[in-house]
N, CA, C and O atoms as CSV, one atom per row, in Angstrom:
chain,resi,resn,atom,element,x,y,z
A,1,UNK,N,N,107.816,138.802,81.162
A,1,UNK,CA,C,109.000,138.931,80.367
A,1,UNK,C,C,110.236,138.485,81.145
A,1,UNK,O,O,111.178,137.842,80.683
A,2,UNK,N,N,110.054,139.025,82.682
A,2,UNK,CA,C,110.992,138.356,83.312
A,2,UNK,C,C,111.579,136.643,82.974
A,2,UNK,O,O,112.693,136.161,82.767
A,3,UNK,N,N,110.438,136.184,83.037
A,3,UNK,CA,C,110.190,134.364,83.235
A,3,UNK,C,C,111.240,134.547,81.802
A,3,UNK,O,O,112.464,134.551,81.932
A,4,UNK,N,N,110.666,134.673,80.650
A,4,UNK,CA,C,110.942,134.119,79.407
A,4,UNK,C,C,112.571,134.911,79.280
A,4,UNK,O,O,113.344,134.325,78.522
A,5,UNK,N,N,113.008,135.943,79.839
A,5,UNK,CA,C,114.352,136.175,79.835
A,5,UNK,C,C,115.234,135.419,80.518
A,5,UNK,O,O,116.332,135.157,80.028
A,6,UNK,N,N,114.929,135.059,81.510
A,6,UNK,CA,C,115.200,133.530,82.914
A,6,UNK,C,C,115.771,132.368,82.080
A,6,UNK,O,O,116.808,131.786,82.399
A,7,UNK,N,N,115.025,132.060,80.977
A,7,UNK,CA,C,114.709,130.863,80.203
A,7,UNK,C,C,115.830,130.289,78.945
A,7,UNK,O,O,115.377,129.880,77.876
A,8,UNK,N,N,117.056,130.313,79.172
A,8,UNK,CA,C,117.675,130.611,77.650
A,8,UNK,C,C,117.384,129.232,76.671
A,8,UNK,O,O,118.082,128.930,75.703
A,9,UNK,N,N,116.361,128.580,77.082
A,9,UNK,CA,C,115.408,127.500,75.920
A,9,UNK,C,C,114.416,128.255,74.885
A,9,UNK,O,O,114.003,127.898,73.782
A,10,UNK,N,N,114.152,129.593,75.751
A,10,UNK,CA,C,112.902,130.303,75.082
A,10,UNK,C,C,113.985,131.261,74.125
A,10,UNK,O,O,115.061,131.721,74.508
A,11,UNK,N,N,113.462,131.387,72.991
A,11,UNK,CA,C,114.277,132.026,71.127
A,11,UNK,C,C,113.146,133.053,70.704
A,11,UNK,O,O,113.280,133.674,69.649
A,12,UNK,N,N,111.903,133.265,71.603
A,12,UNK,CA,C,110.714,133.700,70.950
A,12,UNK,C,C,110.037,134.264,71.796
A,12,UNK,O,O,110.488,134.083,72.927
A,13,UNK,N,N,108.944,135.013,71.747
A,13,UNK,CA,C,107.959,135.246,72.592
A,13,UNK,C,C,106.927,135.635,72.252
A,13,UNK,O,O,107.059,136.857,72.317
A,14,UNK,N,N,105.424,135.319,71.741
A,14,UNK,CA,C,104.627,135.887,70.571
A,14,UNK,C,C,103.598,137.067,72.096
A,14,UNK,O,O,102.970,136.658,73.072
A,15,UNK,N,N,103.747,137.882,71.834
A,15,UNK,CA,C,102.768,138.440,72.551
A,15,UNK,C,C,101.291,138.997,71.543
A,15,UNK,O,O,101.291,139.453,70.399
A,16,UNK,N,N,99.997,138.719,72.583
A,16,UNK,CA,C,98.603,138.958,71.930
A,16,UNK,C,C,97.955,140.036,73.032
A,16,UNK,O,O,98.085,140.305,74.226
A,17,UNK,N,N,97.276,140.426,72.031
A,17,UNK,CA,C,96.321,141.244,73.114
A,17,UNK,C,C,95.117,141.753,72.112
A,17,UNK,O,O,94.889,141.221,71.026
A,18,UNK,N,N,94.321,142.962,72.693
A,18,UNK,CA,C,92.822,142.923,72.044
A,18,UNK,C,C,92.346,144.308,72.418
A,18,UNK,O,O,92.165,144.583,73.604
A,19,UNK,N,N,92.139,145.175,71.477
A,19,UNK,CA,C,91.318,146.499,72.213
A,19,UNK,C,C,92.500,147.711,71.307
A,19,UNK,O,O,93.262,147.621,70.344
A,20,UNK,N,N,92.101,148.774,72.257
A,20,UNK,CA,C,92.801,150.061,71.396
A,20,UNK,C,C,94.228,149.772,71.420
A,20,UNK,O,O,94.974,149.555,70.465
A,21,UNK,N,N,94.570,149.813,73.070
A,21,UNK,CA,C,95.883,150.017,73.623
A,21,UNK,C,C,96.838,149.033,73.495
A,21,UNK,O,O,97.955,149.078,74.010
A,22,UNK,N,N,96.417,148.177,72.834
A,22,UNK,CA,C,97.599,147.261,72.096
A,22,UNK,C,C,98.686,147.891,71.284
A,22,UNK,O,O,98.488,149.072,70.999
A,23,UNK,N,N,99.542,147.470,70.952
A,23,UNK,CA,C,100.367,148.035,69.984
A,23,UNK,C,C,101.200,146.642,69.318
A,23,UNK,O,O,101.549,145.589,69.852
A,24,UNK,N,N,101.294,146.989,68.366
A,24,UNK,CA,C,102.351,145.588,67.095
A,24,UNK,C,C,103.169,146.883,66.450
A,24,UNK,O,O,103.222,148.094,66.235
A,25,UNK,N,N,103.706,145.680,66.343
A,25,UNK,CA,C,104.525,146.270,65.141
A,25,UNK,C,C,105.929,147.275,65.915
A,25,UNK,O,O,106.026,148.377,65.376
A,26,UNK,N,N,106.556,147.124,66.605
A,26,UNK,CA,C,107.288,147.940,67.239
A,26,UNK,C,C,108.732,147.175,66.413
A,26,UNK,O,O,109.015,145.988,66.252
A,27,UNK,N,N,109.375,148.320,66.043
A,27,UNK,CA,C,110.610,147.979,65.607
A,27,UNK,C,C,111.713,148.224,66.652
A,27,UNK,O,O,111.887,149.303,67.217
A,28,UNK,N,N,112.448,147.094,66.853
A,28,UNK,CA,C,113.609,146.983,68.347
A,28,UNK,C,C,114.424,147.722,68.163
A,28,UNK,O,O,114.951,148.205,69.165
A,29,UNK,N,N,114.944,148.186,66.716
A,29,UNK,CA,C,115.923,149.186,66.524
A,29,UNK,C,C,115.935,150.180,66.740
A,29,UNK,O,O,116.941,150.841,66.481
A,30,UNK,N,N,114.881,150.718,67.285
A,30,UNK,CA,C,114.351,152.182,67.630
A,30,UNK,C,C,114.334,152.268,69.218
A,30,UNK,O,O,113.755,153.177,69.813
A,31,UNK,N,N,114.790,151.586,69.636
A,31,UNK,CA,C,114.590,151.643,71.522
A,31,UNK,C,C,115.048,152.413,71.688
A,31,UNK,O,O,114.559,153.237,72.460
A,32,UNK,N,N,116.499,152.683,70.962
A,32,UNK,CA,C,117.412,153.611,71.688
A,32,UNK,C,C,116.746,155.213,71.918
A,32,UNK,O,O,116.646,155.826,72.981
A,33,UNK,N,N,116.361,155.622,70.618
A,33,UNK,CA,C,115.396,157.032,70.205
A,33,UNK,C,C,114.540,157.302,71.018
A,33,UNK,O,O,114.325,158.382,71.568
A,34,UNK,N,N,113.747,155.825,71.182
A,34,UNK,CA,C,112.934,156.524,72.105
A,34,UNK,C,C,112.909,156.663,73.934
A,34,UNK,O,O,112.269,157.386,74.697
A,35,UNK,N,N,113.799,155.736,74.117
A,35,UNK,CA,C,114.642,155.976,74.972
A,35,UNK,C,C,114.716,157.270,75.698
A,35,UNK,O,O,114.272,157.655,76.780
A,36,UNK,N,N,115.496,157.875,74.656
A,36,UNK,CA,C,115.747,159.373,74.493
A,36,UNK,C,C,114.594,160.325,74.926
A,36,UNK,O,O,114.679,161.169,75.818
A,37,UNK,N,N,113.618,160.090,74.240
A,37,UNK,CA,C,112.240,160.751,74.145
A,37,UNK,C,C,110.785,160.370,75.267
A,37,UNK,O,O,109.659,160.862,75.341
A,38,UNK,N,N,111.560,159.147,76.109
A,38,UNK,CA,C,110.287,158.835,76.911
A,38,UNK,C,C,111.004,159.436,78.192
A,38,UNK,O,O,112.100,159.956,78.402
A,39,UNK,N,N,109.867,159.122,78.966
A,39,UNK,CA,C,109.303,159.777,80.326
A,39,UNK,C,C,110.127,158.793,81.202
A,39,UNK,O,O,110.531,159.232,82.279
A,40,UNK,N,N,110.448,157.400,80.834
A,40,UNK,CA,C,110.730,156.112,81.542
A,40,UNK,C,C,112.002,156.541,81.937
A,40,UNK,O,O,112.658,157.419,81.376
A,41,UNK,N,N,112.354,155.843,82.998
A,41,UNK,CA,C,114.010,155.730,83.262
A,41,UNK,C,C,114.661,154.890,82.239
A,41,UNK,O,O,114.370,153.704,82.079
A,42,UNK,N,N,115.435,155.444,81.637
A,42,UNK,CA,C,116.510,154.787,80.721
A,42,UNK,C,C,117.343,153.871,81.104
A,42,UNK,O,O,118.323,153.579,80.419
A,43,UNK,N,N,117.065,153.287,82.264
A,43,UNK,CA,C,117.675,152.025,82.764
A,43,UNK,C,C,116.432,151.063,82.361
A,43,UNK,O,O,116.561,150.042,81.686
A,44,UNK,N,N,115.378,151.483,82.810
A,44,UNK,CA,C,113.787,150.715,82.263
A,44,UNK,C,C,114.191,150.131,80.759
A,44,UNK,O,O,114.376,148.917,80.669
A,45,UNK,N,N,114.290,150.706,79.944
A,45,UNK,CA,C,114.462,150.922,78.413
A,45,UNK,C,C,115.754,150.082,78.684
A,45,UNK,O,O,115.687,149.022,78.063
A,46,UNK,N,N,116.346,150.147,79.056
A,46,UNK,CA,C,117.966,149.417,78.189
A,46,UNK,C,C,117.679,148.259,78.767
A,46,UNK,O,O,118.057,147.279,78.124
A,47,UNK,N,N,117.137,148.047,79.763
A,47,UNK,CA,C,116.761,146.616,80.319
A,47,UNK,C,C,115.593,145.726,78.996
A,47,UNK,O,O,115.758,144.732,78.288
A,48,UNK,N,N,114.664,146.518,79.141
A,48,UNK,CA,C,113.923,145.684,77.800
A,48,UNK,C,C,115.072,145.716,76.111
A,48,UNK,O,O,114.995,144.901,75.192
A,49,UNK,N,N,115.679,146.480,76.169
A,49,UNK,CA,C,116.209,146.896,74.886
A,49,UNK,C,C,117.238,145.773,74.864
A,49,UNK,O,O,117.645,145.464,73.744
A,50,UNK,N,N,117.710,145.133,75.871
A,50,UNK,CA,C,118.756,144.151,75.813
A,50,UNK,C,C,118.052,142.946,76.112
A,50,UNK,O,O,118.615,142.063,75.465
A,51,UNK,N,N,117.230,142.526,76.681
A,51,UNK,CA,C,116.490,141.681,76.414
A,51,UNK,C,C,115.742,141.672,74.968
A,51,UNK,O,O,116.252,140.921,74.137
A,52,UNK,N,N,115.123,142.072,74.750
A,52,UNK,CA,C,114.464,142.331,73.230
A,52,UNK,C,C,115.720,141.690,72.034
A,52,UNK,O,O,115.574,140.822,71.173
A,53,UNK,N,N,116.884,142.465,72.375
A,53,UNK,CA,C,117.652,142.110,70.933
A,53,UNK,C,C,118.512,140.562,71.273
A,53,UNK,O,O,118.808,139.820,70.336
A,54,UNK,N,N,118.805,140.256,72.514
A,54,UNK,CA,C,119.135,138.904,72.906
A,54,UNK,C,C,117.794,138.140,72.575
A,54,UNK,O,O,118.144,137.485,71.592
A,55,UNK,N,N,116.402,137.813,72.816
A,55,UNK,CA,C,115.068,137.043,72.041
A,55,UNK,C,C,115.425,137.466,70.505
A,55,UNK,O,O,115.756,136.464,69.871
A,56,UNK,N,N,115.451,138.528,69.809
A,56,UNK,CA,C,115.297,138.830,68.442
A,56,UNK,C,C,116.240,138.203,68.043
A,56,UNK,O,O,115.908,137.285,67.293
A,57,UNK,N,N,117.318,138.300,68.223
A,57,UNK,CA,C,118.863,137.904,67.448
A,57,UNK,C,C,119.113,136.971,67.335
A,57,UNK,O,O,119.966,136.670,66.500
A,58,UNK,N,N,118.446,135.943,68.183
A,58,UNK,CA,C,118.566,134.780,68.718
A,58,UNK,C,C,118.510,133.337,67.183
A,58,UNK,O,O,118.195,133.325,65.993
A,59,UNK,N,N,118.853,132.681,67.861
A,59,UNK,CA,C,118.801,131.160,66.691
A,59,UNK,C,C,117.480,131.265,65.712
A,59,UNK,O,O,116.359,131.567,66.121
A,60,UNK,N,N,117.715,131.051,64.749
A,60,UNK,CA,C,116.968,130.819,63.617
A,60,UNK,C,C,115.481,130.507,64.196
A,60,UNK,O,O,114.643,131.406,64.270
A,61,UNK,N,N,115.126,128.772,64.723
A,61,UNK,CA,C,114.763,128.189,65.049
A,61,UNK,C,C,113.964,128.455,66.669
A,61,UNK,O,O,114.521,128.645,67.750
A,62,UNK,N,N,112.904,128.405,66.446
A,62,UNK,CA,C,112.014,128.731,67.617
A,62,UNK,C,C,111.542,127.154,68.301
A,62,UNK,O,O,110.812,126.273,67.846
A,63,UNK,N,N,112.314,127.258,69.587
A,63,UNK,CA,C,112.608,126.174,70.424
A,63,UNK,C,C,111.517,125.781,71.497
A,63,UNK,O,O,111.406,124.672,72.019
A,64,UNK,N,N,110.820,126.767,71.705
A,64,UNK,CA,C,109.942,127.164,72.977
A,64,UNK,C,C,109.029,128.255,72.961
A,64,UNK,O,O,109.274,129.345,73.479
A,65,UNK,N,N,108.115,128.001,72.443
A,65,UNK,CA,C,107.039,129.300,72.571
A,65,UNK,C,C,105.948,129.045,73.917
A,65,UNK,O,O,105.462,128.056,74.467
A,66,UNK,N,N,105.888,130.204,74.058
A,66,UNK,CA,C,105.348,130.753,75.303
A,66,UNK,C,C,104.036,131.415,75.184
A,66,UNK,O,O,103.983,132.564,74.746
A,67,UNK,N,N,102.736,130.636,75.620
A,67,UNK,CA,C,101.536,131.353,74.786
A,67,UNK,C,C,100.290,131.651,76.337
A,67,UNK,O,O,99.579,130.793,76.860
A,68,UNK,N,N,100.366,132.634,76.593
A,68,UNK,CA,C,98.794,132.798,77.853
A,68,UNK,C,C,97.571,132.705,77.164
A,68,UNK,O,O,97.421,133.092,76.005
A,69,UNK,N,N,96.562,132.118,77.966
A,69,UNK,CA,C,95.419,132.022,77.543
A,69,UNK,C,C,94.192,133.086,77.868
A,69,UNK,O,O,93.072,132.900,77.392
């Protein structure tokens, strides 16, 4: 996540994964709440939470996707 925050070409970031402990579907508007409610340092959280809404908010148009194999 670092790399693709580095990147201001990258508008996107599709993340995949496989098994239980995956999770989708996370709504960005809720960082703050849980924030509140996790165990994490809330510097942890506002760091993804501002990254997250700078990728989300971002241009229409997906410029650069970023895919691991």
């Amino acid at each position: 996540m670092r790399q693709v925050d580095a990147d201001p070409q990258v508008r996107i970031a599709v993340l995949t994964g496989e098994g239980r402990a995956f999770y989708a579907g996370m709504d960005v508007t809720k960082l703050e709440a849980l924030a509140e409610a996790s165990a994490a340092p809330v510097s942890d959280v506002a760091v993804s939470s501002g990254m997250a809404r700078r990728r989300f908010s971002a241009a229409p148009s997906v410029r650069l996707l970023m895919t691991s194999a």
